[in-house]
C-alpha positions, 0 to 999 in steps of 0.5 A: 259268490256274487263279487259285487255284494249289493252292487248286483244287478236285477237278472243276475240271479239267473244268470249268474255267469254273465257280469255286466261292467262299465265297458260291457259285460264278463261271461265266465265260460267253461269251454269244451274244445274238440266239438262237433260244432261252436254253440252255447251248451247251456248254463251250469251254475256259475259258467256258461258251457261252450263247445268249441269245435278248435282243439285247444292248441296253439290258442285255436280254441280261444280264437275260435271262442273270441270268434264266435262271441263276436258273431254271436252278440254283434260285437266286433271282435276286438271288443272280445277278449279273454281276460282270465283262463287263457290256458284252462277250460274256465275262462273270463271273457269280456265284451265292451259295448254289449250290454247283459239283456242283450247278451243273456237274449242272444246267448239263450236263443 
């Protein structure tokens, strides 16, 4: 299910979650609202789980989301966006002036 064909990059096999762009990166997540705590759950397939510790109303767990990407790849938030799935669990989350290594190292640990 890789959009780009040929066009995919070395490392992408592995992670198939994380799409590297002109501007950035696109992580496809899967969130879980109503954690103990905001983390990475770990890679399943095609999205990467996070557990938001926000519930999921009134846009909370999105921000807290587009919070914690922000902290966590150095980016300031602005360059974080949710540009897909804005009210389901499934999201698309774009980072401009990250680059896909330097995502997969801090969003693996």
């Amino acid at each position: 299910m890789h959009k780009e064909g040929a066009n995919t990059m070395e490392g992408q096999s592995q992670t198939p979650w994380l799409q590297e762009t002109r501007e950035g990166i696109v992580i496809t997540v899967k969130a879980v609202p109503r954690a103990s705590r905001t983390e990475v759950a770990g890679a399943e397939g095609e999205w990467l789980r996070v557990r938001v510790k926000a519930p999921p109303v009134d846009g909370k767990a999105n921000d807290a989301l587009v919070k914690f990407f922000a902290e966590t790849l150095g980016a300031p938030k602005g360059s974080v966006a949710i540009v897909s799935g804005d009210t389901g669990r499934l999201k698309r989350v774009r980072v401009s002036g990250v680059s896909a290594d330097a995502a997969r190292k801090a969003l693996r640990g």
